[in-house]
C-alpha positions, 0 to 999 in steps of 0.5 A: 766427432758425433754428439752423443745421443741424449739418455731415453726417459726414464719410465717410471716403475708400474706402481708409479704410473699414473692410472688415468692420463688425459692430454689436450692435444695441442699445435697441429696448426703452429705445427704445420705452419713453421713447416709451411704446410696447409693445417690438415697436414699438421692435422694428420701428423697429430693423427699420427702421434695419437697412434704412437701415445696410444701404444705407448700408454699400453706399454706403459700400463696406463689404464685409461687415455683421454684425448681432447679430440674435438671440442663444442668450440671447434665448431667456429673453425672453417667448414673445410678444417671440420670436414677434413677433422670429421675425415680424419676421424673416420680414418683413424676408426677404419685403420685402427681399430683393428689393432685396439681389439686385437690389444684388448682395448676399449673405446668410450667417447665423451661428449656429443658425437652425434652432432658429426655426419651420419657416417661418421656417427656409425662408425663410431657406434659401430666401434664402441659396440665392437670394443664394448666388452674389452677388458684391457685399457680404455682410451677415452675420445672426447668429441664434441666436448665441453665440461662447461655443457657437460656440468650443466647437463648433469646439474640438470639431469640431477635436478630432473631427480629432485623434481620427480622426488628421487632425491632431496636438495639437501641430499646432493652431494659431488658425488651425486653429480659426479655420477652424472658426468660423462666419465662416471665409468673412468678413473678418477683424473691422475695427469692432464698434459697440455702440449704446444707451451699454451697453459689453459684448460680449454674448457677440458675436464673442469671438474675431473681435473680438480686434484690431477697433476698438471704438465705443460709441454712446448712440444707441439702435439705431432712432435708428441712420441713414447719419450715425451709420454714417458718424461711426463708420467717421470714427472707425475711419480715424482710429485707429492699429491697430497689432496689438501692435506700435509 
């Protein structure tokens, strides 16, 4: 007798999807090694469940995607990990960036990605120039990022403005240095998924994720898929947000 196929994940309804949805992508290397495979093939698979979480974050209506590609601590990895990253990056800008013009998709990188090679940072550039003027989702790639460096810029970048008189200590306010952060174009933060069962920021959004929804999976991020998004964002519709009030 054939066991019965477990029920899709109910999607919520339009109204009810969360507006910004950030993931901190997680257990491309646990992933390959239950499988006995060397880290860049669970680096690939991860590569492959980005292509599947961006198409379905389109389908779904999410407005803006940010995925925790590359963090400023990474680079304390082996140089041949941070090589084959740096080649996957390239690899993901050659294949796909095609399908995200044609869907009317608009890159925007966070964080310092010109610390990559030359190559690599013309692509890039070359990609958020093409797809600059696109109105439809966003999908937000943080490479070589940290909100720890990311808030002590814009502190300092705040405090060029009160020394060249533009602005009174006494006038700063969050939205002042909310203005200077790396996403002061984004939508505010709705939902952070964390995949891999770890529990922890990492060093991700600090400051954006203040009244954003939490979900922690155990799925290791190349397992991640339309369902697992759609099962989260069921989750998020069902929370109460209620900012510090009743």
């Amino acid at each position: 007798m054939r066991a019965k196929a477990a029920p899709a994940p109910t999607v919520p309804a339009p109204q009810d999807v969360p507006r910004h949805v950030a993931i901190i992508m997680d257990g491309n290397g646990r992933w390959a090694s239950r499988r006995k495979l060397p880290r860049i093939a669970g680096h690939k698979a991860g590569a492959d469940a980005v292509r599947r979480t961006v198409r379905a974050a389109r389908e779904m209506g999410i407005d803006c995607l940010t995925l925790y590609a590359f963090s400023s601590e990474n680079w304390k990895r082996p140089e041949q990990e941070i090589a084959d990253l740096t080649a996957l990056l390239k690899h993901f800008i050659q294949n796909d960036l095609d399908e995200f013009h044609a869907n009317n998709v608009r890159l925007r990188v966070i964080g310092d990605y010109r610390a990559f090679d030359a190559s690599a940072v013309t692509m890039v550039e070359e990609a958020l120039e093409r797809t600059a003027a696109n109105t439809g989702a966003t999908l937000v790639i943080a490479l070589n990022y940290g909100s720890q460096n990311e808030l002590t810029r814009a502190a300092q970048a705040v405090a060029r403005r009160v020394e060249a008189g533009e602005l009174s200590a006494d006038a700063i306010t969050g939205e002042t240095l909310a203005a200077e952060l790396d996403t002061a174009d984004l939508p505010p933060l709705d939902l952070l998924i964390r995949t891999s069962g770890e529990q922890r920021l990492s060093n991700f959004l600090l400051w954006q994720v203040a009244y954003a929804e939490l979900y922690f999976t155990d799925l290791f991020w190349p397992d991640f898929d339309a369902d697992a998004l759609a099962t989260a964002c069921t989750a998020f519709a069902g929370r109460q947000r209620r900012y510090g009030g009743l």
